[in-house]
N, C-alpha and C positions, 0 to 999 in steps of 0.2 A: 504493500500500500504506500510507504512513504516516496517507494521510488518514481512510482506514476504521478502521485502528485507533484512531486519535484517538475514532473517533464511538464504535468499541465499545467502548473504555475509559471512556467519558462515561459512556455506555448501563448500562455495569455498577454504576459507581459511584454514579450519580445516579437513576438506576430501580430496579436489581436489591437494589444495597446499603444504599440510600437512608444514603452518608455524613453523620454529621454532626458537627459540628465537638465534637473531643474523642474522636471513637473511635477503637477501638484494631484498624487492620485486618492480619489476616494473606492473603499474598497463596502457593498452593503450585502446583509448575507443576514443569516441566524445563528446563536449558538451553535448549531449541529452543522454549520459548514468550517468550524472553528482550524483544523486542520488542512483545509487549501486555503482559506485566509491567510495562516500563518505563513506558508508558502509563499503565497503572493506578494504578501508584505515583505520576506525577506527577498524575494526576485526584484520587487519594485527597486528597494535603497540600492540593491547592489546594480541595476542599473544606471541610478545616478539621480534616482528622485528627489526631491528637494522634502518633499513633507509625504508622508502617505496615512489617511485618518483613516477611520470605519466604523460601523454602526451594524451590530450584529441584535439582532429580534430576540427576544426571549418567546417563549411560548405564548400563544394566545395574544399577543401585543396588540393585534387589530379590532381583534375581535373586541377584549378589553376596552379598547378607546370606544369603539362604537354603542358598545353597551351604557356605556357610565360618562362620556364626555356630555355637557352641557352643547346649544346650540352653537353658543358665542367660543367654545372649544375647537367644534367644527370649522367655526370659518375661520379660523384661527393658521395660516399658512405655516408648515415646519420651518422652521428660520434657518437651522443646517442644511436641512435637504436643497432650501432657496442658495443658499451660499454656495453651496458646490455647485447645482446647474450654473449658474453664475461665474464663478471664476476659478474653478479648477480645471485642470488639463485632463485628466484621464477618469471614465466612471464604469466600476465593473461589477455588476450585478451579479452575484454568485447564490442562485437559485439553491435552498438545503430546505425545505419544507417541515413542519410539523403534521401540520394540516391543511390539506390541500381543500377543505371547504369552512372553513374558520370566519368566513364574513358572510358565508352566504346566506345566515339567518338575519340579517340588519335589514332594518326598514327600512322602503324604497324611498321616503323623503329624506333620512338621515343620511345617505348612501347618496342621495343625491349633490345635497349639501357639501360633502365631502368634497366627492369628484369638482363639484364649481370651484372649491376654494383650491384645489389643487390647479386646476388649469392654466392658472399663467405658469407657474413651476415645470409644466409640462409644456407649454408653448415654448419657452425658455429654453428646455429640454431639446424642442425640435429643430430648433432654431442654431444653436451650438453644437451638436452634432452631424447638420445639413454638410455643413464645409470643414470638420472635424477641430473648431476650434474645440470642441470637447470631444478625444475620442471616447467608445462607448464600447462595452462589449457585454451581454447576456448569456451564461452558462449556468452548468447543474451542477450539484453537487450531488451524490447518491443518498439520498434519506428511505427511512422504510416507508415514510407516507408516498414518496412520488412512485417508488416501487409497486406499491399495493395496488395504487390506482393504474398503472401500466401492466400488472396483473403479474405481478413477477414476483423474486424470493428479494431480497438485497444483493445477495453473489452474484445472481445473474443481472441483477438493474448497472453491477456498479459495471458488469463485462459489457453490456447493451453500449452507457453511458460513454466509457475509456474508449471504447470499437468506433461510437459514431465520432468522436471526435479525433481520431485517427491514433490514437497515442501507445497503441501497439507498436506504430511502425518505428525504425530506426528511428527517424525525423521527422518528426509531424509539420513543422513546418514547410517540409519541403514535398513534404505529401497535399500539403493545402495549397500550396503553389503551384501543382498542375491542379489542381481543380481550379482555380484561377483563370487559369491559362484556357483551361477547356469550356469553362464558359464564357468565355469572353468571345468566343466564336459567335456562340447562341447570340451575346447582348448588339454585339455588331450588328449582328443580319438584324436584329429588330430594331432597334435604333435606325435604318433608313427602312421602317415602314412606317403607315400613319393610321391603319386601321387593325385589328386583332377581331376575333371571334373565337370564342367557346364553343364546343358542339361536344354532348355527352347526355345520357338518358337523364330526361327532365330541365336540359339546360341547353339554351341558346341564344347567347345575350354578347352584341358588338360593342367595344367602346373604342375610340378616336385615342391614338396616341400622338400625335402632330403635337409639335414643341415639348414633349415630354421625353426624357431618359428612360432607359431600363437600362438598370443597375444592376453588376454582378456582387450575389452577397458571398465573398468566397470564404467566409471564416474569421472576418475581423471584428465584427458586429456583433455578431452573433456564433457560440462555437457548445455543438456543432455549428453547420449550415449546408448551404445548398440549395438555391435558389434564384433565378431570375426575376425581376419584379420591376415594378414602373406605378407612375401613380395616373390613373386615365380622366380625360379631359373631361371636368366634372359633370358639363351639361350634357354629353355625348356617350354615355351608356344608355343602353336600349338591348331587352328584352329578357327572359327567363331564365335563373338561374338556383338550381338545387343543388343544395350540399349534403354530398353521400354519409360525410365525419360526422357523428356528433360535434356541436360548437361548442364550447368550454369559456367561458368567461368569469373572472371573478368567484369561482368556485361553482359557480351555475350552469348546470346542461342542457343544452337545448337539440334536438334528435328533429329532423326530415325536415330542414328548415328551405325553403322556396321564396324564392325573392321574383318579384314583377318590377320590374324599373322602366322608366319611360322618360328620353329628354334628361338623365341620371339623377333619377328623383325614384329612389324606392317609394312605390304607391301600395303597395298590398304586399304580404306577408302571411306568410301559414307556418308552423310548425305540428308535427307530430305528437312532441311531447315539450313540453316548458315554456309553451306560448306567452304565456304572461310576464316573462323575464325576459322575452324579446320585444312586449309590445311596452315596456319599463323604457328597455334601451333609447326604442324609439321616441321616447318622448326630451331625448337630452338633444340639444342643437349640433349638427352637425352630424350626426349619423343616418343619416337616411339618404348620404350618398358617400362615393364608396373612395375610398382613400389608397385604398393599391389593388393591383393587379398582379399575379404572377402565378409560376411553375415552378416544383418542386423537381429536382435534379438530383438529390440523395438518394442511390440508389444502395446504401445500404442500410439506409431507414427504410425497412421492411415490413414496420407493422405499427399501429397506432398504440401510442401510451399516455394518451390523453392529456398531453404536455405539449402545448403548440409549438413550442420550440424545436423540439424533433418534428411534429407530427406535419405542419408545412412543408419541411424539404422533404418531404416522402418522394423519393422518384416515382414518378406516374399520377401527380397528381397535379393539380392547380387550386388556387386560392384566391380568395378578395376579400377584404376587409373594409367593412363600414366606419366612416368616421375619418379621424386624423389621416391626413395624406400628408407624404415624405416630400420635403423638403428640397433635398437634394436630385429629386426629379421632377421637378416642377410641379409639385401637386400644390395646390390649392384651398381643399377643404380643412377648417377648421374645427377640432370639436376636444372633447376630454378624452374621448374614446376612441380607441384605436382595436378592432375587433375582430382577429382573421378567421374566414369559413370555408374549410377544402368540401372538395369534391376528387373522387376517384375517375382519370381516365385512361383507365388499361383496360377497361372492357369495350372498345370501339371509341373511347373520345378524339374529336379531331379538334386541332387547333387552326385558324386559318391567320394569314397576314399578309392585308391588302390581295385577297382573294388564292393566294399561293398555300397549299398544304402543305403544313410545315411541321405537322407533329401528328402520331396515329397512334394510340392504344399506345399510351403511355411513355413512348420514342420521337424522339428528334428525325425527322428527314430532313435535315439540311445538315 
């Protein structure tokens, strides 16, 4: 154990973070990610960091605040959290879970509260990591709660975990550096299109990518990863689209959820199962149009563990997400929430751009 940690605390630092001497890193996690924290902290100085803080959850933290904090609590902005989007260099989220459903009993106006007073911290957030004046990066740590809910022991979540992030190999960094390389094929060809189309059982919906980017996420952002993505020209989505995944937000599931979009204006909505924590969502500004687009490329994310972080790069599948559009691709829409929902296309999905097939049942032809 200590030695893979070494290599992924290298990997974050030295790839994801790209430390360099004089920044200012924040490192946010829970007690039980306490040992890659450690790691990290020591990779950061010896880097050449100037200051490295961190703020690690005790159990139930959240849940606690929401339970017992007053009104005037909630609107109340974290002043550190503010300080770092703000003026730190480097911020690495080190996902170690207790409980993977710990807020999902808070009430929808408390909850709502929250998220508004959080929003500038988050716009701030989007804002400084668009052009990497704050780099960013999002990983896991192995806890029994994200195992359980990925349906797994701990030994095999931590071998899942280490695998998808390459750190088996000699050099993981240089193992992320041809995935780099190999999708940046993919971001070229789309980058000189201007239209895209979904096609997959239950979905067939276009959106305009004219003056917009598609971005290769090869590992620095986010680790794992595995994905291509873009953020689509707000008003220029049109048509149906159903997500095969359960959606996962905030501890909340929602199962056979169908989106109708028109002029990209989500008009109507169905779910199978947790409708009413989608028809919640809908009521926060900015969600009811869609803030990315993309394909999952990981093809050794093989099966879903209900941790979006994996469960996006699934190779064979694609994604959109309601709300917050990326920055650094010219997106547009503003909101608190940022909300991705896959669909499965390896049973006959096609992808079109600017009317050229360019992807069949879960593959690349180009």
């Amino acid at each position: 154990m200590p030695s893979i940690l070494q290599k992924y605390a290298r990997l974050l630092t030295q790839y994801c973070l790209e430390v360099k001497p004089g920044d200012k890193v924040f490192i946010s996690s829970t007690l039980l990610g306490e040992p890659l924290v450690r790691e990290v902290y020591r990779e950061a100085y010896a880097a050449g960091a100037a200051l490295v803080e961190y703020d690690l959850a005790f159990r139930e933290r959240e849940r606690t605040m929401m339970e017992n904090a007053s009104d005037d609590a909630l609107r109340t902005p974290p002043v550190f959290t503010k300080l770092v989007m703000e003026t730190f260099d480097c911020y690495l989220n080190i996902r170690a879970p207790y409980n993977l459903r710990e807020t999902s009993g808070a009430g929808v106006e408390r909850a709502q509260l929250r998220s508004e007073t959080l929003a500038p911290v988050s716009k701030t957030y989007f804002e400084r990591t668009a052009d990497r004046r704050l780099k960013r990066n999002l990983c896991q740590y192995p806890t029994d709660a994200a195992a359980q809910e990925a349906g797994m022991g701990l030994a095999e979540y931590e071998q899942f975990v280490f695998g998808a992030c390459k750190l088996f190999t000699d050099d993981p960094e240089a193992a992320w550096l041809r995935v780099r390389a190999s999708q940046q094929r993919i971001v070229d060809h789309l980058n000189r299109c201007k239209t895209v189309r979904y096609v997959a059982d239950g979905t067939d919906i276009s959106f305009s990518t004219q003056g917009r980017i598609w971005m290769n996420s090869d590992g620095q952002t986010n680790m794992p990863s595995g994905e291509v993505y873009t953020s689509p020209v707000e008003d220029a989505v049109n048509g149906t689209v159903y997500f095969s995944y359960p959606c996962i937000y905030q501890g909340n599931e929602v199962e056979g959820v169908t989106l109708w979009v028109k002029d990209g204006l989500i008009e109507r909505w169905e779910a199978k199962r947790g409708k009413e924590f989608l028809d919640y969502i809908f009521t926060i500004p900015g969600t009811r149009r869609f803030g990315e687009a993309a394909i999952g490329t990981n093809y050794d994310i093989n099966r879903m563990t209900k941790n979006i972080l994996f469960d996006e790069k699934i190779g064979g599948t694609i994604h959109m997400a309601i709300g917050q559009s990326y920055l650094q691709t010219g997106g547009k829409n503003e909101s608190a929430v940022h909300w991705d929902m896959i669909t499965d296309m390896k049973q006959g999905g096609v992808i079109w751009a600017d009317d050229e097939k360019i992807y069949e049942s879960g593959k690349f032809l180009i």
